[in-house]
N, CA, C and O atoms as a GROMACS GRO file, in nm:
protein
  336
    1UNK      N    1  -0.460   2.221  -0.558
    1UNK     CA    2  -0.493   2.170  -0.428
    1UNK      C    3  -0.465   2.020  -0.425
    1UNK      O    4  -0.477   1.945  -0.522
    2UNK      N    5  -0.425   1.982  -0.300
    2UNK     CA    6  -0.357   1.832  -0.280
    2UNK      C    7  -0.278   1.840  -0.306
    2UNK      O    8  -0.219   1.946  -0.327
    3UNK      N    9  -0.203   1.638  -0.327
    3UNK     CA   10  -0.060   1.653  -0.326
    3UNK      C   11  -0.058   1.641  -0.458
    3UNK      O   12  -0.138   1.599  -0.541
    4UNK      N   13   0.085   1.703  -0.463
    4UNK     CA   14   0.126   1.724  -0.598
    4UNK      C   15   0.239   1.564  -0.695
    4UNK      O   16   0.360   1.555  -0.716
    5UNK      N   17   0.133   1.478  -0.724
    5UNK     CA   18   0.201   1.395  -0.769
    5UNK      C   19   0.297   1.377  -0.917
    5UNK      O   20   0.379   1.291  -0.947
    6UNK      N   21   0.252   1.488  -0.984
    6UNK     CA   22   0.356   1.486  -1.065
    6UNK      C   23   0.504   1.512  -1.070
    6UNK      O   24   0.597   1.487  -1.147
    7UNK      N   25   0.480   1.583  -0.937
    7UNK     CA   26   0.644   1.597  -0.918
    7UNK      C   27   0.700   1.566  -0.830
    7UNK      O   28   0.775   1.641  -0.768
    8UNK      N   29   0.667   1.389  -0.786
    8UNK     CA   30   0.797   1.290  -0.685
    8UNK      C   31   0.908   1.230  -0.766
    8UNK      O   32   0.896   1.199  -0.885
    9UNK      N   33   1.053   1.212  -0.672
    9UNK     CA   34   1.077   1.177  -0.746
    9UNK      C   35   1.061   1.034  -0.742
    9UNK      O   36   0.965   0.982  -0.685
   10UNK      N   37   1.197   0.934  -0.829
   10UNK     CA   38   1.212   0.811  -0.794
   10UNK      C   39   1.161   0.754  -0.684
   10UNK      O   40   1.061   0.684  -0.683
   11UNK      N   41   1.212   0.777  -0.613
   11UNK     CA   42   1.244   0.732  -0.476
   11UNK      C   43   1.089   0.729  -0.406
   11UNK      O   44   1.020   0.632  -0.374
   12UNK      N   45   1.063   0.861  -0.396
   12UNK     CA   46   0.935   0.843  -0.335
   12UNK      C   47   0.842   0.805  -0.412
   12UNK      O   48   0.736   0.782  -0.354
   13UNK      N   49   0.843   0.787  -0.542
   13UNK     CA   50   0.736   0.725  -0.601
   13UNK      C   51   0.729   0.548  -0.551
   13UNK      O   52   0.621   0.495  -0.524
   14UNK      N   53   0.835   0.486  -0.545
   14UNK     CA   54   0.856   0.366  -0.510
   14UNK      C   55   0.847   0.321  -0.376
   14UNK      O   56   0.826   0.206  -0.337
   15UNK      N   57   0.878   0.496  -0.262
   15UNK     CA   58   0.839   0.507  -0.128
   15UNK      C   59   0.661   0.466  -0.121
   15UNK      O   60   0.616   0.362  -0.071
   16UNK      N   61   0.605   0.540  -0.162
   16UNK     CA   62   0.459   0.538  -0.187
   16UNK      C   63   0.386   0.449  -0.233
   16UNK      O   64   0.273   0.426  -0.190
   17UNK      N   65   0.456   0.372  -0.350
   17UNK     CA   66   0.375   0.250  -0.420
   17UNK      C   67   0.398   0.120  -0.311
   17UNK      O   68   0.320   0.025  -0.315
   18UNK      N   69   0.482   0.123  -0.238
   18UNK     CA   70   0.558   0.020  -0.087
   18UNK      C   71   0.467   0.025   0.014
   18UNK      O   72   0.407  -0.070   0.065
   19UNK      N   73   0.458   0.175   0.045
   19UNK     CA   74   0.351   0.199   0.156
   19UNK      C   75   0.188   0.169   0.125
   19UNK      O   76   0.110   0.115   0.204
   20UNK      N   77   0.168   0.199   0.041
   20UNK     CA   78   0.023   0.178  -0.025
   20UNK      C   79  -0.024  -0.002  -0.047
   20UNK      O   80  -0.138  -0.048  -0.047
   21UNK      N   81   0.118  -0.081  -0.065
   21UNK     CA   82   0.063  -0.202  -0.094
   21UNK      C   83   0.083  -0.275   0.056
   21UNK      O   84   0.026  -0.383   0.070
   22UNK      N   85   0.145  -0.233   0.148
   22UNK     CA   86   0.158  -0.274   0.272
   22UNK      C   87   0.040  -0.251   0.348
   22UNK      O   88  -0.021  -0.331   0.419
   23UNK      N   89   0.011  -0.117   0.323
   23UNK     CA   90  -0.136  -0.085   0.404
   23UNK      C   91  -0.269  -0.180   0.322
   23UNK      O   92  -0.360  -0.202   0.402
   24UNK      N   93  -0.286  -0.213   0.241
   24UNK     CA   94  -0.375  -0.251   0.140
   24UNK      C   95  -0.337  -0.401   0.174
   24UNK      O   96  -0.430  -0.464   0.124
   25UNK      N   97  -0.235  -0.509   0.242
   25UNK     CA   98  -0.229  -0.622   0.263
   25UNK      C   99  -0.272  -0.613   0.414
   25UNK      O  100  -0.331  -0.711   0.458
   26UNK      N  101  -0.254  -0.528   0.481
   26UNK     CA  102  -0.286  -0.557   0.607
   26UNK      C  103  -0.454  -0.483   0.620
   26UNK      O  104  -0.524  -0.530   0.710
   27UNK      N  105  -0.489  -0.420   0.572
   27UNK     CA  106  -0.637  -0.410   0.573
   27UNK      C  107  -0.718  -0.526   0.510
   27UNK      O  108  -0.827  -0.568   0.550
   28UNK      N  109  -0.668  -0.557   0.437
   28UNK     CA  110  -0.750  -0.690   0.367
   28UNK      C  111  -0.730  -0.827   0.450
   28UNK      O  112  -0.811  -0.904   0.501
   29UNK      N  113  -0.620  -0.828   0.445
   29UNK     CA  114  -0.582  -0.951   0.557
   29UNK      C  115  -0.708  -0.946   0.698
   29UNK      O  116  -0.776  -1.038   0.744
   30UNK      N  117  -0.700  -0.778   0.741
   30UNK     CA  118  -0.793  -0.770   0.918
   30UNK      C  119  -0.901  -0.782   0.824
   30UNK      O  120  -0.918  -0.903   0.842
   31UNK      N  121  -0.988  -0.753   0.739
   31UNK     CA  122  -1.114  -0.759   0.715
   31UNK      C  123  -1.121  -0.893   0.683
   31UNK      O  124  -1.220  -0.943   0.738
   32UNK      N  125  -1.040  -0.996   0.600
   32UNK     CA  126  -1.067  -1.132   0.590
   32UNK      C  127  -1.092  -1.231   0.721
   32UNK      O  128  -1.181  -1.315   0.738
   33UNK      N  129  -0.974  -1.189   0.812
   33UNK     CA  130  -1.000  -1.242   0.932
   33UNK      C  131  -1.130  -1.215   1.018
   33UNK      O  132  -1.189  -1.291   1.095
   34UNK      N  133  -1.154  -1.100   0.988
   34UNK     CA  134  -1.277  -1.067   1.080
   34UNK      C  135  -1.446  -1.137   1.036
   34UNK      O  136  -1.544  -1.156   1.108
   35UNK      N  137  -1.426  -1.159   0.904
   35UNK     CA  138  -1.530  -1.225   0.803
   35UNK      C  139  -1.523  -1.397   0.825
   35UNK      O  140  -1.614  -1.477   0.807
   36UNK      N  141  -1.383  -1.423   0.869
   36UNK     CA  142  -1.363  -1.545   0.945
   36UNK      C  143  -1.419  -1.588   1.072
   36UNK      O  144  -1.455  -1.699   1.111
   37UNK      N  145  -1.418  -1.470   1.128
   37UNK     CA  146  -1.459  -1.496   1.282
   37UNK      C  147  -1.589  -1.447   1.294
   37UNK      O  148  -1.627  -1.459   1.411
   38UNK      N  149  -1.668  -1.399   1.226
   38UNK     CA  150  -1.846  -1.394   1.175
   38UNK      C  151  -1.840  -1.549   1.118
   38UNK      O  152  -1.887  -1.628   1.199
   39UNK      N  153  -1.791  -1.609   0.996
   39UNK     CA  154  -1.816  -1.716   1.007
   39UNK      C  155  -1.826  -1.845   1.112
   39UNK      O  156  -1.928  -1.910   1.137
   40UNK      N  157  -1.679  -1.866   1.171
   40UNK     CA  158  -1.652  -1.952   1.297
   40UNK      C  159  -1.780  -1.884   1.400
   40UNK      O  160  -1.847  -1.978   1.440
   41UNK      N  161  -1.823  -1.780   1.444
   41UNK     CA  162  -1.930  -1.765   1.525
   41UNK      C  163  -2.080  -1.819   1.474
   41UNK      O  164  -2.172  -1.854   1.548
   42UNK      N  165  -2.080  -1.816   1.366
   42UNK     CA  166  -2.210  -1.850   1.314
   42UNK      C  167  -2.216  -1.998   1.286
   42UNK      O  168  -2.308  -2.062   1.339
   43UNK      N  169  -2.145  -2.050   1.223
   43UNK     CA  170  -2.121  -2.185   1.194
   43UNK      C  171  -2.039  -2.270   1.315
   43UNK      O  172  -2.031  -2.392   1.301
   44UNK      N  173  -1.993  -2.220   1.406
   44UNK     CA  174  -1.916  -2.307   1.531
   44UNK      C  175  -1.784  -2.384   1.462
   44UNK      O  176  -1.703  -2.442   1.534
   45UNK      N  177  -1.769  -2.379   1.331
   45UNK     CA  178  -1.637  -2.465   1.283
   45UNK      C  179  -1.541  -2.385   1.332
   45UNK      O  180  -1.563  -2.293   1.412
   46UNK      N  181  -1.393  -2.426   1.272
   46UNK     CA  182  -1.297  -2.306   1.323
   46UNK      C  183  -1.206  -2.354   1.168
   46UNK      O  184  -1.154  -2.455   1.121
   47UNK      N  185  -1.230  -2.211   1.132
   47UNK     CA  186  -1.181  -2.212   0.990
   47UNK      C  187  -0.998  -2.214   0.967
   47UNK      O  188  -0.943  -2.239   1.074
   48UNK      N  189  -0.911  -2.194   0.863
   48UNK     CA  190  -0.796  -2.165   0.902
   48UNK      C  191  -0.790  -2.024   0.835
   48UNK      O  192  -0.819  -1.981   0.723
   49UNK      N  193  -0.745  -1.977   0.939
   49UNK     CA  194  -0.657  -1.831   0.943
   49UNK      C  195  -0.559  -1.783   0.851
   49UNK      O  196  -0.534  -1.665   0.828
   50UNK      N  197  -0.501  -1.894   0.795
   50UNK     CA  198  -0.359  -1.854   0.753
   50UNK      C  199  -0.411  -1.827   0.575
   50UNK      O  200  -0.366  -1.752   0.489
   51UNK      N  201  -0.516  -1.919   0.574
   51UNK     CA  202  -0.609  -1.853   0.417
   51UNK      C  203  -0.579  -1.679   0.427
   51UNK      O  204  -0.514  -1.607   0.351
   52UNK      N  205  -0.624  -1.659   0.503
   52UNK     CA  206  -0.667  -1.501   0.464
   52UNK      C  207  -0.458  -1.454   0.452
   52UNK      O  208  -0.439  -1.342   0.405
   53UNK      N  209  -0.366  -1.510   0.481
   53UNK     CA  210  -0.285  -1.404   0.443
   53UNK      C  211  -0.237  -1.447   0.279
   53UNK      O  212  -0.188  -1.369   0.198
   54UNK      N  213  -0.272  -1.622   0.253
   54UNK     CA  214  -0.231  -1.681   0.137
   54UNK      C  215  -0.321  -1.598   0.008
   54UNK      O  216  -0.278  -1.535  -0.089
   55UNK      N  217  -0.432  -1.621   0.043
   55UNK     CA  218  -0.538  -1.558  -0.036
   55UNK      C  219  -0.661  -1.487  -0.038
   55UNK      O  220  -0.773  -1.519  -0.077
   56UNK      N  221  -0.602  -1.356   0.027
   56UNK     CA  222  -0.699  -1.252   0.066
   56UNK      C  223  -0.586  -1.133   0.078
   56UNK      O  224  -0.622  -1.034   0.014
   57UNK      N  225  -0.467  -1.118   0.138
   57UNK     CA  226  -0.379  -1.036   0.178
   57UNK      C  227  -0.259  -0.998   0.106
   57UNK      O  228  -0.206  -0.888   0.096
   58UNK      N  229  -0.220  -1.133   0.049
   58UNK     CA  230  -0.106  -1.104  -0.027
   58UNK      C  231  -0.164  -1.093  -0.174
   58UNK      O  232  -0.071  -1.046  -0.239
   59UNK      N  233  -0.277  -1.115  -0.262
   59UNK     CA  234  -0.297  -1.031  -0.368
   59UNK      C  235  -0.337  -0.945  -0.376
   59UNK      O  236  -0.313  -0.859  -0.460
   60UNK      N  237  -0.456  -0.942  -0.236
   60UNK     CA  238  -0.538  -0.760  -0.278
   60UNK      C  239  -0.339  -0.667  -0.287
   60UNK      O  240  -0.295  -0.613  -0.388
   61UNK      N  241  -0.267  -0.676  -0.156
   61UNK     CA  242  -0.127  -0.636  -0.187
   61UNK      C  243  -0.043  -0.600  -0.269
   61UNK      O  244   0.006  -0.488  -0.255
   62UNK      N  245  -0.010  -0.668  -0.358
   62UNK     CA  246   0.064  -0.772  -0.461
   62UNK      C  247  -0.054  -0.625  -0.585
   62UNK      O  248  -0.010  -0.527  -0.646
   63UNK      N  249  -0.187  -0.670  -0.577
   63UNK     CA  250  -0.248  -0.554  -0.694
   63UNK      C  251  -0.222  -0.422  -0.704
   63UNK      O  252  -0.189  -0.354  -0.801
   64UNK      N  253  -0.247  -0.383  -0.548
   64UNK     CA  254  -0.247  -0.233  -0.518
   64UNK      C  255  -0.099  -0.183  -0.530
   64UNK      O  256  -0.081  -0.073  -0.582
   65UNK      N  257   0.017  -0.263  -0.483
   65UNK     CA  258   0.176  -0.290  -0.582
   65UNK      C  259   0.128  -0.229  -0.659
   65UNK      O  260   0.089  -0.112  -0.659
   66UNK      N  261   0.127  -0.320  -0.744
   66UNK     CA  262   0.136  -0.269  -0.907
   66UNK      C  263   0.047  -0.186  -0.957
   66UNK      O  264   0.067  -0.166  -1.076
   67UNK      N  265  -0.028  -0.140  -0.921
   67UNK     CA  266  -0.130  -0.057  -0.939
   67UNK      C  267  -0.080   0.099  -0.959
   67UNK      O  268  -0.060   0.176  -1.053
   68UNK      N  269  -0.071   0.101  -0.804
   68UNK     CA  270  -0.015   0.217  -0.813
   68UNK      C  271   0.160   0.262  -0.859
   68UNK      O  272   0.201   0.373  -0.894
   69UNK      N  273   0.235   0.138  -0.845
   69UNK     CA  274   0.377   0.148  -0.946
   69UNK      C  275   0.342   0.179  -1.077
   69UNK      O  276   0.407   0.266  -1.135
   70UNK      N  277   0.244   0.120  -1.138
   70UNK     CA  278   0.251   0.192  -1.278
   70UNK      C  279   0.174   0.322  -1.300
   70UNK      O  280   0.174   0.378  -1.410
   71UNK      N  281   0.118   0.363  -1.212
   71UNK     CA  282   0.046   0.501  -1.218
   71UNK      C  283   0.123   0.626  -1.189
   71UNK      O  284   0.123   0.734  -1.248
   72UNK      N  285   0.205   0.574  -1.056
   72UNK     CA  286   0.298   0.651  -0.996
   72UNK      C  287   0.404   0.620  -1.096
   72UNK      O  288   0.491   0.704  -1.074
   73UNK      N  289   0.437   0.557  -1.177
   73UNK     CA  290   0.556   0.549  -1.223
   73UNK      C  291   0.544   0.588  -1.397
   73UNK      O  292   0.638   0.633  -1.463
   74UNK      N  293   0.410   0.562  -1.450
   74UNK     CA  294   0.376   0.693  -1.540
   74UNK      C  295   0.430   0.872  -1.526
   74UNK      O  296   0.503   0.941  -1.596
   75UNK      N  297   0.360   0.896  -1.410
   75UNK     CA  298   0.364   1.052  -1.365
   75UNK      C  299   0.475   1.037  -1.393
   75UNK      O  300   0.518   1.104  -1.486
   76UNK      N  301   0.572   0.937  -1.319
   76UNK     CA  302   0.758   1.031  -1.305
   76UNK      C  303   0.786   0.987  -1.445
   76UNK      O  304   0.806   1.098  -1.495
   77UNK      N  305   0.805   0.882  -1.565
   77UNK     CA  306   0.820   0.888  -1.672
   77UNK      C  307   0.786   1.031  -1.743
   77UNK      O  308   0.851   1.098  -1.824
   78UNK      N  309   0.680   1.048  -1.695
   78UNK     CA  310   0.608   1.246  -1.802
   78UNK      C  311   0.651   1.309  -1.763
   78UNK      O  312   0.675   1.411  -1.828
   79UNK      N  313   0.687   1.300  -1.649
   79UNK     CA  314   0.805   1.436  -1.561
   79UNK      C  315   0.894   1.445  -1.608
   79UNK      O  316   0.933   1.560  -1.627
   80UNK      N  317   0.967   1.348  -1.647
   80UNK     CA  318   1.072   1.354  -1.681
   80UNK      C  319   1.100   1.362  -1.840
   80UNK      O  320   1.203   1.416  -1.879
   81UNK      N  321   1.010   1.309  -1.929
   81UNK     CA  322   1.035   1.356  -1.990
   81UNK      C  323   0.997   1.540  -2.085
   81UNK      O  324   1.063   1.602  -2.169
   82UNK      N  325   0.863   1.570  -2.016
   82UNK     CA  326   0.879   1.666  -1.996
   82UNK      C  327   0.976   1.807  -1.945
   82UNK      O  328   0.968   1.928  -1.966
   83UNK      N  329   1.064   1.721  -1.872
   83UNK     CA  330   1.200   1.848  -1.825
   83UNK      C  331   1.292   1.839  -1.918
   83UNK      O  332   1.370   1.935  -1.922
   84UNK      N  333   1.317   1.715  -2.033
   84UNK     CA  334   1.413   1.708  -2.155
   84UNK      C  335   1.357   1.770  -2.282
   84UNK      O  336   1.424   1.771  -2.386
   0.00000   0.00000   0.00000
């Protein structure tokens, strides 16, 4: 039951580890901003914005990358060598 990750190949393994770190920069990025704008409401300052894509968005990103490239990219290594 579920998906069957041992058997993508290349392609979509690298499809998947792309999509996963894209979604994972832009969720972190909206939740940083939004934790921004609870702050700026509470405190009246006006913080900068562009923090959350320097350092909030592009590493949670940048982790979940590599995260799942080497997990996903385990499986297809055992796949493969499993079929030799």
């Amino acid at each position: 039951m579920g998906i069957p990750l041992g058997d993508l190949g290349l392609f979509a393994t690298l499809l998947i580890s792309a999509a996963l770190g894209f979604a994972a920069f832009f969720a972190a990025t909206f939740c940083a901003i939004i934790s921004l704008l609870f702050y700026k409401m509470g405190t009246g300052r006006m913080p900068d914005f562009t923090l959350t894509y320097k350092w909030v968005g592009l590493p949670v990103g940048i982790a979940v990358l590599l995260v799942t490239l080497a997990y996903l990219g385990t499986l297809w290594v055992k796949q493969k060598l499993r079929k030799n």
